[in-house]
N, C-alpha and C positions, 0 to 999 in steps of 0.2 A: 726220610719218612719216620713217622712214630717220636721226632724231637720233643713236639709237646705233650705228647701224652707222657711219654717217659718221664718230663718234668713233675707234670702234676701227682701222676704217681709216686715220682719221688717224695714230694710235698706230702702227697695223703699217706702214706705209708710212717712218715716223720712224724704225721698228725695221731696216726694210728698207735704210734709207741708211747706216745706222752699220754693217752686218753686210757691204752691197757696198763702203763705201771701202776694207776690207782685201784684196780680192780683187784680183789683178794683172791687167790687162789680157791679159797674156799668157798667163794662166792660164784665162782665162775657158773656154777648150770640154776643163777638165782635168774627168775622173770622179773625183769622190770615193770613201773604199773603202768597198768594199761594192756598185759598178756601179753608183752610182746618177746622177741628172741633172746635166750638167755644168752652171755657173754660167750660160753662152750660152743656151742652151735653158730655164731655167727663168726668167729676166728676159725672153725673147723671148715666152715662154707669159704669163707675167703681161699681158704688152701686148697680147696677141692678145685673152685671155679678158677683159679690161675691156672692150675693142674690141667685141666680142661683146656683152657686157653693152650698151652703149650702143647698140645696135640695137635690142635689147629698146623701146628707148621713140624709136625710128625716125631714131638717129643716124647716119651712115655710118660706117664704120670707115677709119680713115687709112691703115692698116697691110696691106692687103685682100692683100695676095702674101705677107707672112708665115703668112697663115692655115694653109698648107699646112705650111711648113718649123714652125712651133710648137702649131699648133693643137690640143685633142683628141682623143689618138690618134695623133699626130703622134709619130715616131722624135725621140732624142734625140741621135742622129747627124745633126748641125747640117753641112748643106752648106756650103759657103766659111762657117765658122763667123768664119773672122778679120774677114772684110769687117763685122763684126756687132760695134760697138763700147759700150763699157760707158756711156760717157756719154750715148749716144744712146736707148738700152734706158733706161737709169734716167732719163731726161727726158719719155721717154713715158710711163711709170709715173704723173710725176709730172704728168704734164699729163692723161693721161684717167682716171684714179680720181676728182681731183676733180669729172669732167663727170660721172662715172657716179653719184658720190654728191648731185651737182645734179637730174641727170635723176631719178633714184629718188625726191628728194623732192619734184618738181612734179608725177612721174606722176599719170594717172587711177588713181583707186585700181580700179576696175569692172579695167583692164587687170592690174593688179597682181595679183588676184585670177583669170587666166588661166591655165588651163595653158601652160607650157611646152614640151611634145612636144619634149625632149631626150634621145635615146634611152637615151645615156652615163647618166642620174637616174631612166630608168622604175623603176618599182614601188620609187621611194625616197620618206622625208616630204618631199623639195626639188621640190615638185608645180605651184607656180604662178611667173610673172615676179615678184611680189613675193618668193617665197622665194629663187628664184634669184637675184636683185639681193642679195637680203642675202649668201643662200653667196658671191659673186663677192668682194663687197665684206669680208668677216670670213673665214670658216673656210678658203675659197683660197687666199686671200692667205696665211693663219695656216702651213697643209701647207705652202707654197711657201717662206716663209720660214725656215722649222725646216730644210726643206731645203739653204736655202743656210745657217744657219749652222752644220748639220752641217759642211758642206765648210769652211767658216772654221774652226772647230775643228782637224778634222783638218788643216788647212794649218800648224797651230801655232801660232792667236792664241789668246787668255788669252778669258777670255769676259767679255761686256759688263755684266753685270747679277748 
C-alpha cells in the first residue's frame, strides 16, 4: 500500500527543493501578485499538514505551536514571519513526508478505511485516513507547490522543466 503515493511524493518533494533554492531568505514572507500565499507560510503549512498526517497513525507532531500560526485555516499573515527560517522549514519537509509515507505504509489497513471527521473535507470523496494520507502525501503537496512556483516565476526565474 501507499507505493505510489510514496513515489510521487518523492518526485514533489525533489520538485519542491529546486523551486525553494531560488527563493531569498529575505524574500520568504513576500506575496506574490495576485495576494496570494507568501513562501513563509506555505513551507510552514506543508510541515504542519504532514505533522498532522502522522497522527493519523498515532505519531506526535514535532512542530505542535506552529499548528496555529500554519495550520488549516490558519491566516497567511505569518507572525514574527523572520524568526521562520527557510532551511529549517525545508528540513522538516524533508524529514516528516518520509515518516508519513513510512507510517501510511505499515498502517492497519481496518484504520485506513476510517473516516476521518475533518470538517475542512466533509461531503468531499477525501472520506477515510487512507484517502486523506494519500491527498496529504500527492495532491497537497501538488496545490502547494504550484504555489510556490508561481511566486518563483513571478520573481523572475526562467522555469525548471
Amino acid at each position: 500500500m501507499f507505493e505510489y503515493e510514496g513515489d510521487l511524493n518523492q518526485f514533489l518533494i525533489a520538485g519542491l527543493q529546486r523551486v525553494a533554492a531560488d527563493i531569498p531568505e529575505d524574500r520568504l514572507n513576500e506575496r506574490p501578485p495576485g495576494n496570494g500565499h507568501p513562501p513563509v507560510w506555505v513551507l510552514g503549512h506543508l510541515v504542519v499538514v504532514a505533522e498532522m498526517g502522522l497522527q493519523i497513525f498515532g505519531q506526535r507532531p514535532e512542530h505542535l505551536h506552529w499548528f496555529k500560526v500554519f495550520g488549516p485555516g490558519s491566516s497567511d499573515d505569518v507572525p514574527d514571519a523572520e524568526s521562520y527560517k527557510k532551511v529549517e522549514l525545508l528540513d522538516c519537509i524533508d524529514s516528516s513526508y518520509p515518516r508519513l509515507c513510512d507510517a501510511a505504509r505499515n498502517a492497519d489497513p481496518e484504520r485506513l478505511g476510517q473516516p476521518h471527521g475533518v470538517a475542512l473535507l466533509e461531503g468531499t470523496p477525501i472520506a477515510t485516513f487512507g484517502q486523506l494520507a494519500s491527498h496529504i502525501l500527492t495532491s497537497h503537496l501538488s496545490f502547494h507547490l504550484a504555489q510556490l512556483s508561481a511566486w518563483r516565476r513571478a520573481a523572475g526565474f526562467t522555469h525548471l522543466f
